[in-house]
DSSP file (Angstrom, degrees, kcal/mol; ACC not computed):
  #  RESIDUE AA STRUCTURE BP1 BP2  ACC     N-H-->O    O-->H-N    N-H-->O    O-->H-N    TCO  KAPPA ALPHA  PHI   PSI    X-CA   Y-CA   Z-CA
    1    1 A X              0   0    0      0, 0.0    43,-1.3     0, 0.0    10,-0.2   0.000 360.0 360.0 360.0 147.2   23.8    3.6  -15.4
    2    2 A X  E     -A   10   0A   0      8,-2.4     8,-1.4    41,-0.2     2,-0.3  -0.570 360.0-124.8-132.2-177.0   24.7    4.0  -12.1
    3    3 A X  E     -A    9   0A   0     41,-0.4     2,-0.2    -2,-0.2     6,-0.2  -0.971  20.6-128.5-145.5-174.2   25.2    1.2   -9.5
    4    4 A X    >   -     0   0    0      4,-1.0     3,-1.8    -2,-0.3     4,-0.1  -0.574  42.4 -85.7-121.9 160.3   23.3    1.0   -5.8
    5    5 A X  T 3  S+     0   0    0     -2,-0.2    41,-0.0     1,-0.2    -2,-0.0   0.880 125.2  60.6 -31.4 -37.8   24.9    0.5   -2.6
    6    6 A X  T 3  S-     0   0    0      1,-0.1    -1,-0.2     2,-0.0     3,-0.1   0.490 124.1 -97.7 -94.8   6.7   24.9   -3.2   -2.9
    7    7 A X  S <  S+     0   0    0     -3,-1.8     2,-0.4     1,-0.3    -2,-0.1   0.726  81.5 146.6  98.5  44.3   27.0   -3.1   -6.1
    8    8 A X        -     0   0    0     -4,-0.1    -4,-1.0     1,-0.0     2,-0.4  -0.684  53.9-123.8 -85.3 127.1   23.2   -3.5   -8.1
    9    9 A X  E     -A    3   0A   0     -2,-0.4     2,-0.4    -6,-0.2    -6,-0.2  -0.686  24.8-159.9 -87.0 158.1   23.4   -1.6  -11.5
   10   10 A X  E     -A    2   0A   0     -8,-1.4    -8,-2.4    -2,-0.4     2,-0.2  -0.997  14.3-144.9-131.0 121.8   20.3    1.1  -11.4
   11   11 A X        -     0   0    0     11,-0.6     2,-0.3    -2,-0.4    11,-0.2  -0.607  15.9-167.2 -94.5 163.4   19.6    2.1  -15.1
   12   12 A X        -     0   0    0      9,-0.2     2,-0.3    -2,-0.2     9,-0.2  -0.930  19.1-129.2-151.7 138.5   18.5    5.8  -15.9
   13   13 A X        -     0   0    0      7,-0.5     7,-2.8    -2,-0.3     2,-0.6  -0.828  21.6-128.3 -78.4 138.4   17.0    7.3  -19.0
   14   14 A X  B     -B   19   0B   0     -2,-0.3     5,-0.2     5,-0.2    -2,-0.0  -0.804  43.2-176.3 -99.8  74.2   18.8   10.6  -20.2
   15   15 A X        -     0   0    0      3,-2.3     3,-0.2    -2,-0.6    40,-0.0  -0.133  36.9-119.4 -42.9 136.7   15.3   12.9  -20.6
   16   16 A X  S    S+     0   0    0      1,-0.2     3,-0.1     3,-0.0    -1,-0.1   0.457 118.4  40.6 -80.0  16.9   15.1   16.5  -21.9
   17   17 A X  S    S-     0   0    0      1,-0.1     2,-0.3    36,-0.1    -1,-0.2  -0.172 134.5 -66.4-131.6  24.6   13.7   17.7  -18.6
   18   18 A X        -     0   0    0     -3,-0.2    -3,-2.3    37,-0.1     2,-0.4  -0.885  65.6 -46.6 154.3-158.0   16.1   15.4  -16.7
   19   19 A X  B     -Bc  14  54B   0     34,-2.6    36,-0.7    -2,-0.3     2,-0.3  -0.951  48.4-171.8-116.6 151.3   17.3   11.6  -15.8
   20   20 A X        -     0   0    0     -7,-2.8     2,-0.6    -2,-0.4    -7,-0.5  -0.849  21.5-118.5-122.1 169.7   14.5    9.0  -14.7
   21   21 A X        +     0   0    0     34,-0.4    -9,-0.2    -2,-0.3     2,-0.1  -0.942  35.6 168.9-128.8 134.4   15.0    5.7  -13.4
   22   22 A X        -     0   0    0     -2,-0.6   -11,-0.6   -11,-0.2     2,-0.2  -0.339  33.6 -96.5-129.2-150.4   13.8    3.0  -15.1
   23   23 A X    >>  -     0   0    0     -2,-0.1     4,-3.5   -13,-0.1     3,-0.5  -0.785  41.6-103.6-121.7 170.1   14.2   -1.0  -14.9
   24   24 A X  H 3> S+     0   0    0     41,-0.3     4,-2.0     1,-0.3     5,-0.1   0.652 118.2  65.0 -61.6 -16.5   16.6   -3.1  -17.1
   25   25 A X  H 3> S+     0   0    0     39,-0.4     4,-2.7    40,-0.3    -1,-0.3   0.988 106.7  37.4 -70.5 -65.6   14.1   -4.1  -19.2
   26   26 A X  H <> S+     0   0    0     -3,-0.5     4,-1.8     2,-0.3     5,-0.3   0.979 117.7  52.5 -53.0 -67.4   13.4   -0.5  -20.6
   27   27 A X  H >X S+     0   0    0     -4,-3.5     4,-3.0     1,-0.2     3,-2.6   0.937 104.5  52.9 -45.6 -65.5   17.0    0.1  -20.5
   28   28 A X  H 3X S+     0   0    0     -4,-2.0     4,-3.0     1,-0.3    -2,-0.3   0.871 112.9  49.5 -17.5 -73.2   17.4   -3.2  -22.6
   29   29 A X  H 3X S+     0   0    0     -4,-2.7     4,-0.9     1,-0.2    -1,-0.3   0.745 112.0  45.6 -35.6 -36.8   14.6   -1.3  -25.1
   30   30 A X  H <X S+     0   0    0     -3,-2.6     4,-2.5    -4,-1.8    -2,-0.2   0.879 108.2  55.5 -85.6 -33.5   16.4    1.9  -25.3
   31   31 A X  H  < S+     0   0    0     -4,-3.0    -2,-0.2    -5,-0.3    -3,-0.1   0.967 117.8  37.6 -59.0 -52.2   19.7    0.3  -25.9
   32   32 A X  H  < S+     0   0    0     -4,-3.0    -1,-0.2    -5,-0.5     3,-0.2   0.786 109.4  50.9 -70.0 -17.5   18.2   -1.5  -28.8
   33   33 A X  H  < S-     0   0    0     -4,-0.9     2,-0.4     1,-0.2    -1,-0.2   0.983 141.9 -21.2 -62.2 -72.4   15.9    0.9  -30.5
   34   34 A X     <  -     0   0    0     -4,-2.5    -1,-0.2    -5,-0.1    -2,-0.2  -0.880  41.3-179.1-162.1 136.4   19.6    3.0  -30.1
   35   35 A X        -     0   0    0     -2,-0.4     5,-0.1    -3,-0.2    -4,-0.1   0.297  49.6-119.3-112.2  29.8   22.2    2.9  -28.4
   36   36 A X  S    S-     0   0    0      1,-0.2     3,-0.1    -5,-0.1    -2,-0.1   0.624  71.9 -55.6  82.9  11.7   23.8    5.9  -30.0
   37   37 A X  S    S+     0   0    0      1,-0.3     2,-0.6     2,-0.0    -1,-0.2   0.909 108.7 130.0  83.9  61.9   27.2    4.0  -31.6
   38   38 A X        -     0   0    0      1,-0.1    -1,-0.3    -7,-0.1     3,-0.1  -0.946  49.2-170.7-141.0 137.2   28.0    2.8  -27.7
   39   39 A X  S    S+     0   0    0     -2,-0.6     2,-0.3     1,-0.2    -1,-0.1   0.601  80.1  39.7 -96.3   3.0   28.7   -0.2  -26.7
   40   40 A X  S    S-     0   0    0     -5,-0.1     2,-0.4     3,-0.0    -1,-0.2  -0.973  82.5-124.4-132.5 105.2   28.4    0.6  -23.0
   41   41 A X        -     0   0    0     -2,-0.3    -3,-0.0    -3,-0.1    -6,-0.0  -0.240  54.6 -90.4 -62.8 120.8   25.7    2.8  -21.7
   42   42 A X        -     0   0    0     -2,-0.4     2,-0.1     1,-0.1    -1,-0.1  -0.072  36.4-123.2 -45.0 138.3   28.0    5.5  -19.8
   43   43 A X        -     0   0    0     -3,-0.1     2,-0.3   -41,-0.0   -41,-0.2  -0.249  31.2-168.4-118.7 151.9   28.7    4.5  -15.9
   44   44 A X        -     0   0    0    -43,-1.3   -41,-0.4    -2,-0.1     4,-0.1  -0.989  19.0-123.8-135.4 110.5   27.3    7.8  -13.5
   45   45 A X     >  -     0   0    0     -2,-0.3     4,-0.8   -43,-0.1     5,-0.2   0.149  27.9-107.8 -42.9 178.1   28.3    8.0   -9.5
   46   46 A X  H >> S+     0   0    0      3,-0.1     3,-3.1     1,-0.1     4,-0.7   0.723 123.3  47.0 -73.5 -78.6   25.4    8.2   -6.9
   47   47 A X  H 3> S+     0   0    0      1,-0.3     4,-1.1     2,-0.2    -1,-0.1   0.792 108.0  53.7 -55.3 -13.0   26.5   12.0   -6.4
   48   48 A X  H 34 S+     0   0    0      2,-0.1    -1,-0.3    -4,-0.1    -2,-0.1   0.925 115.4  43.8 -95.8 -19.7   26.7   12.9  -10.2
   49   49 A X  H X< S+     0   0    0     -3,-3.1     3,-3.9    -4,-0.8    -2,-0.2   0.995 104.1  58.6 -65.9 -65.0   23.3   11.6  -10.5
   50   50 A X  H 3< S+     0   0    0     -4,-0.7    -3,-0.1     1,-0.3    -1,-0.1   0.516 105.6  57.8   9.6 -53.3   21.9   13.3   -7.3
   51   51 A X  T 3< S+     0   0    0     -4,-1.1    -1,-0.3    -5,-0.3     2,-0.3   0.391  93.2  78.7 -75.9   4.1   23.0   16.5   -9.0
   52   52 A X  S <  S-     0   0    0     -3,-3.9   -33,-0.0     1,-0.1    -3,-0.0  -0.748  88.3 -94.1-113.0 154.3   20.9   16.1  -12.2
   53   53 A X        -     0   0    0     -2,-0.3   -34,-2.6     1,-0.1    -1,-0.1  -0.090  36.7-116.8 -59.4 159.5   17.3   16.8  -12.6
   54   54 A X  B     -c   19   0B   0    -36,-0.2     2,-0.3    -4,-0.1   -34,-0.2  -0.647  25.9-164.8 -87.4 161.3   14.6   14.3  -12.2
   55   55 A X        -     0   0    0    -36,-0.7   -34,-0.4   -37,-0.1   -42,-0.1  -0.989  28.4-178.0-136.3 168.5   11.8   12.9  -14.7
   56   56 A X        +     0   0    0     -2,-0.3   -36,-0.1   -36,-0.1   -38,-0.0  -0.179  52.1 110.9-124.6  50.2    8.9   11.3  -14.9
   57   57 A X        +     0   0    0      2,-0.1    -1,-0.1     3,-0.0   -37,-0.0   0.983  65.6  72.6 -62.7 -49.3    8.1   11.0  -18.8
   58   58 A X  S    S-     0   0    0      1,-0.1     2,-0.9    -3,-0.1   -37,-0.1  -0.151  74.7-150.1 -64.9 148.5    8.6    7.4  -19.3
   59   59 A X    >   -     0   0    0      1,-0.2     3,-0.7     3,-0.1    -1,-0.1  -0.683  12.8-173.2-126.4  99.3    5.5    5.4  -17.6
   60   60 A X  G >   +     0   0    0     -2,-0.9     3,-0.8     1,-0.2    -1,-0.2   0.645  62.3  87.1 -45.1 -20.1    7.6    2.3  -16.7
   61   61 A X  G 3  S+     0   0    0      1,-0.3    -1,-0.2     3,-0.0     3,-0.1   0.386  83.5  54.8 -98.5  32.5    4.0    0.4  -15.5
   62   62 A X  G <  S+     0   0    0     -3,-0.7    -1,-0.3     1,-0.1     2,-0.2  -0.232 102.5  76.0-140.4  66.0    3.2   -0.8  -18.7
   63   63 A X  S <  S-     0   0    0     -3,-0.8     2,-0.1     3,-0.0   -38,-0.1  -0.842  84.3-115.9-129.4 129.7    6.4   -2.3  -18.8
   64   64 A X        -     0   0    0     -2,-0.2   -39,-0.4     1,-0.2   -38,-0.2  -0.112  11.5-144.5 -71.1 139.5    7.6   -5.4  -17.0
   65   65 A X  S    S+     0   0    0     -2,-0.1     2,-0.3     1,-0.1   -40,-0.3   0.811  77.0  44.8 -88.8   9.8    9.8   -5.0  -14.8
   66   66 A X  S    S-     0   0    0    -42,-0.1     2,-0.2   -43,-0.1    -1,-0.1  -0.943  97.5 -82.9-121.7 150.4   11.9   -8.4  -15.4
   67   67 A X        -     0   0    0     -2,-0.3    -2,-0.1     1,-0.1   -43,-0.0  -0.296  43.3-111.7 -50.6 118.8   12.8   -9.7  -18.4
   68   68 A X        -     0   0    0     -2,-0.2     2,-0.5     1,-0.1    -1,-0.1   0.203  24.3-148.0  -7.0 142.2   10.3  -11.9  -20.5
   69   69 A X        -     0   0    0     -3,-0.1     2,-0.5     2,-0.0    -1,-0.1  -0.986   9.3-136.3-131.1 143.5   11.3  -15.4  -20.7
   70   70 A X        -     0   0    0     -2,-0.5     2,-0.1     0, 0.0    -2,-0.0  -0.641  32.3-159.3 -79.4 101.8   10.2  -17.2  -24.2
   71   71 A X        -     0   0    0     -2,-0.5     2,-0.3     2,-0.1    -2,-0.0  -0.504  16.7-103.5 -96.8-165.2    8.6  -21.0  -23.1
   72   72 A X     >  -     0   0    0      1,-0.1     4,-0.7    -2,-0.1     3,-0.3  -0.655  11.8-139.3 -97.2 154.0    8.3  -23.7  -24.8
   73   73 A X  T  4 S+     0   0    0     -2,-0.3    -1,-0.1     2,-0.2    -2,-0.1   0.235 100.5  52.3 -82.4 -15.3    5.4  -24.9  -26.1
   74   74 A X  T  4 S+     0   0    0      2,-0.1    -1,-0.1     1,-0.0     3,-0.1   0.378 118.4  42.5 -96.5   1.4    5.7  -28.6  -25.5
   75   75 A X  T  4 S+     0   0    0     -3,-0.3    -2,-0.2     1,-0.1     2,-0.2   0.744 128.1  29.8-109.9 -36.2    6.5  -27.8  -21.6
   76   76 A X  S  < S+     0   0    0     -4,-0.7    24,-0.2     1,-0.2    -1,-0.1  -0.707  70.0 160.3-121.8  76.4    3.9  -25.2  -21.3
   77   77 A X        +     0   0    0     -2,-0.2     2,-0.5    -3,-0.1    23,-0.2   0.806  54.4  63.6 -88.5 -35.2    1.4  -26.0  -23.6
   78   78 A X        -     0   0    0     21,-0.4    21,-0.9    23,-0.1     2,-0.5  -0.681  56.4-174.2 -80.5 114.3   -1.9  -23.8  -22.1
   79   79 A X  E     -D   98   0C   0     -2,-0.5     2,-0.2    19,-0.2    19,-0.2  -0.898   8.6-174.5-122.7 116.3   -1.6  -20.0  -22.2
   80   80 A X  E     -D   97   0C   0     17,-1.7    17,-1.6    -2,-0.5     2,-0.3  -0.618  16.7-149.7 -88.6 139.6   -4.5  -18.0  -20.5
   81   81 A X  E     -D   96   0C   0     -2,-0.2     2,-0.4    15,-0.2    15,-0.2  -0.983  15.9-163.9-127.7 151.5   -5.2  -14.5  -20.3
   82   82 A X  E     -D   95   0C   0     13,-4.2    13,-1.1    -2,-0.3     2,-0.3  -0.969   9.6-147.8-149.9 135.6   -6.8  -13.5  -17.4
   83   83 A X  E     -D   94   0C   0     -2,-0.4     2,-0.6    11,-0.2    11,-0.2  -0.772  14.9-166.9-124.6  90.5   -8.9   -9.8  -16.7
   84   84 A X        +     0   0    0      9,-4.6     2,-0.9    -2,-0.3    10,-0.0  -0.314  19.4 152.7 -87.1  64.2   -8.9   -8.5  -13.0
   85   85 A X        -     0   0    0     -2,-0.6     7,-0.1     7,-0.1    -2,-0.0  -0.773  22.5-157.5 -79.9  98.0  -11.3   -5.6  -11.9
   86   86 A X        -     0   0    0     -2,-0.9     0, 0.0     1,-0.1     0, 0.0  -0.016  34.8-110.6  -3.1 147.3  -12.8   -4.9   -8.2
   87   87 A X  S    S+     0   0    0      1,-0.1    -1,-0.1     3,-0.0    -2,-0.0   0.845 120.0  33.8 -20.9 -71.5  -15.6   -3.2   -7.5
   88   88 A X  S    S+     0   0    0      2,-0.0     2,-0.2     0, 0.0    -1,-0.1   0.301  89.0 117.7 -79.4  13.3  -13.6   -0.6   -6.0
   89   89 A X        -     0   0    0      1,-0.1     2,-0.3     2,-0.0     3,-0.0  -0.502  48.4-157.9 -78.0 120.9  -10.7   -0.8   -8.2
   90   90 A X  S    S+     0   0    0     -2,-0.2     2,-0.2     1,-0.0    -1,-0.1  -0.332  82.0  26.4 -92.0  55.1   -9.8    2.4  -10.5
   91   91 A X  S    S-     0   0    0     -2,-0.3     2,-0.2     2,-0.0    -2,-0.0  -0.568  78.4-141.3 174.1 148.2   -7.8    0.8  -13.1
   92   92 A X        -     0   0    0     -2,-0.2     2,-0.2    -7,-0.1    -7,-0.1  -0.462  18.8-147.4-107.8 165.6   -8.2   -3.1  -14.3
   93   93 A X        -     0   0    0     -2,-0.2    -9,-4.6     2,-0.0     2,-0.3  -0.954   8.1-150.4-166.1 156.7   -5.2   -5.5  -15.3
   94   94 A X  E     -D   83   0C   0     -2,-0.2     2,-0.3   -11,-0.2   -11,-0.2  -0.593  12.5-175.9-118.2 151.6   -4.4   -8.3  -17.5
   95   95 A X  E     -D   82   0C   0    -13,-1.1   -13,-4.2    -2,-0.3    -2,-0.0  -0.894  22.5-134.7-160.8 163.4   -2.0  -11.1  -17.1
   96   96 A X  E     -D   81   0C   0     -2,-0.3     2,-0.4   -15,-0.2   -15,-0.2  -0.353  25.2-159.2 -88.5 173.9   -0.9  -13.7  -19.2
   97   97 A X  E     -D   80   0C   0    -17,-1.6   -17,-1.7   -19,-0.1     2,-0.3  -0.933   7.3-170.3-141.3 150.6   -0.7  -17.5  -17.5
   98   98 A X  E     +D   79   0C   0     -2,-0.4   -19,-0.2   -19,-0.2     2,-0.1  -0.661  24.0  99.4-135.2  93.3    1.1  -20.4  -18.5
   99   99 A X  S    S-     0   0    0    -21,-0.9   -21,-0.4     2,-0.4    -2,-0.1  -0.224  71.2 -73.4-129.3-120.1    1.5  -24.0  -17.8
  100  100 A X  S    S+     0   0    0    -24,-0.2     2,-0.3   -23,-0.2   -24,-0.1  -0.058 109.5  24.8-132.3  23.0    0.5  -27.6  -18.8
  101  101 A X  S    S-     0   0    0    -23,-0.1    -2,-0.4   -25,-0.0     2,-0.1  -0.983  99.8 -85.6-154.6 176.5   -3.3  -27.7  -17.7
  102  102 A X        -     0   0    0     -2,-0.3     2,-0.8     1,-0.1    -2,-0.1  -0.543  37.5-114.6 -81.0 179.6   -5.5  -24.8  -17.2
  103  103 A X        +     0   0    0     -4,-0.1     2,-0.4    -2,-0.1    -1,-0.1  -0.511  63.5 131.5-119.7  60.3   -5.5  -23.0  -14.1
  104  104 A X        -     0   0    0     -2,-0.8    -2,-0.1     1,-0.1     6,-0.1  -0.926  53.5-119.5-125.2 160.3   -9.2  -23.6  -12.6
  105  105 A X        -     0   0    0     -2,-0.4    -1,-0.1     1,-0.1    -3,-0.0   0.313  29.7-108.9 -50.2-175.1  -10.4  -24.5   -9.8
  106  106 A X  S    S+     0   0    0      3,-0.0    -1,-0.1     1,-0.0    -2,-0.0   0.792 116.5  64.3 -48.5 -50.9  -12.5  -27.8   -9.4
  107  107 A X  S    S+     0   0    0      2,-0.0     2,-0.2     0, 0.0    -1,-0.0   0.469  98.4  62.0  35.8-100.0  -15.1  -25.8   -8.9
  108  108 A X        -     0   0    0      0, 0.0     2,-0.3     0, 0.0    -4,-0.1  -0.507  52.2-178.1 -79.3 154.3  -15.1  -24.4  -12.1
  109  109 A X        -     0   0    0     -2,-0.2     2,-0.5     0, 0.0    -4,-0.1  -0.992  25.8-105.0-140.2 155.8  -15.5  -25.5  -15.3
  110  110 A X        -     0   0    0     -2,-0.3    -6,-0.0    -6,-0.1     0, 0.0  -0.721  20.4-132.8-110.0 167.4  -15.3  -23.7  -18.9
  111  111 A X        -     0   0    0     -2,-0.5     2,-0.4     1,-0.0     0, 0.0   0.041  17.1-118.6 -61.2 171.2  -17.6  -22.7  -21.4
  112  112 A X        -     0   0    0      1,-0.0    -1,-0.0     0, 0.0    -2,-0.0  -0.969  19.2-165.2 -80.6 112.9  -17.7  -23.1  -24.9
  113  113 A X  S    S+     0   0    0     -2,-0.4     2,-0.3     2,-0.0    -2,-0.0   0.673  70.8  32.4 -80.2 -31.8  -17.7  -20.0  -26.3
  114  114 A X  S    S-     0   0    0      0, 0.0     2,-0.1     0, 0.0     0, 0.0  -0.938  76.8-135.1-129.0 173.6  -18.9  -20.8  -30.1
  115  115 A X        -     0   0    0     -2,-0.3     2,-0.1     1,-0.2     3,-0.1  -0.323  29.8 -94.7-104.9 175.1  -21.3  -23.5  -30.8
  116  116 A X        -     0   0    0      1,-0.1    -1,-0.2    -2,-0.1     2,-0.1  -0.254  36.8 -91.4 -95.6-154.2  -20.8  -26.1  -33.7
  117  117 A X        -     0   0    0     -2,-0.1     2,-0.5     1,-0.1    -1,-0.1  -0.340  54.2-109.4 -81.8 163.0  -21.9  -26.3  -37.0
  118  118 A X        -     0   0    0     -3,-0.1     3,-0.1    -2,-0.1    -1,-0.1  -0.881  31.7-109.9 -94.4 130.9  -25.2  -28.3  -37.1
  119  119 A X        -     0   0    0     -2,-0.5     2,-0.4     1,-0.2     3,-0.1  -0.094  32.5-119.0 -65.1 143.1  -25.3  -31.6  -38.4
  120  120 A X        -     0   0    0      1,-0.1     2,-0.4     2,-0.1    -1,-0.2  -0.335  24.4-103.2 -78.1 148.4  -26.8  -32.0  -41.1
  121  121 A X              0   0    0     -2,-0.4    -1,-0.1     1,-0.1    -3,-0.0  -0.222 360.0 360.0 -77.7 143.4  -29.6  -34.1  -41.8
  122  122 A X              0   0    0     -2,-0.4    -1,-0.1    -3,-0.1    -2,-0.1   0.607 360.0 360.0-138.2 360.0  -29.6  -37.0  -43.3
């Protein structure tokens, strides 16, 4: 861990080809998987990082880069997942939504996706 001009900590993973920098969330992950009998991930200058190699193992974008927050379920009672691709887009993405109605338009409307049983006849 280091810290940034503006007295920000900037976490780094400790690589065998070097240091990367990643976000607290992934630090947050590493600490806990293990943190190696520390209770403080060790504090680095700018300039003693500077000197160490770089990496790029980790691929931080399928990580968030702020912490999760857990809601509630009586506050945020609809969770949507919702599937972007372009036309010209090389790579799709997912994201979750959450509030207390669904998030369409007027517009729109949804589907029913299975049908019911049929009644029987009687």
């Amino acid at each position: 861990m280091s810290y940034s001009t503006d007295n920000t900590p900037v976490h780094y993973a400790v690589l065998t080809d070097g240091v990367q920098q990643i976000s607290p969330v992934i630090a947050s992950a590493l600490r806990n998987a293990n943190s190696y009998g520390l209770e403080q991930p060790p504090r680095l200058t700018a300039d003693q990082i500077a000197h160490l190699p770089t990496s790029s193992a980790i691929d931080t974008r399928v990580f968030p880069n702020v912490a999760v927050k857990p809601l509630a379920a009586d506050e945020d009672p609809v969770l949507c997942t919702r599937f972007t691709r372009t036309a010209d887009a090389t790579a799709d993405s997912w994201s979750l939504l959450a509030g207390s109605v669904l998030p369409l338009s007027d517009s729109v409307h949804t589907v029913q996706l299975i049908s019911p049983p049929p009644h029987p006849r009687g």
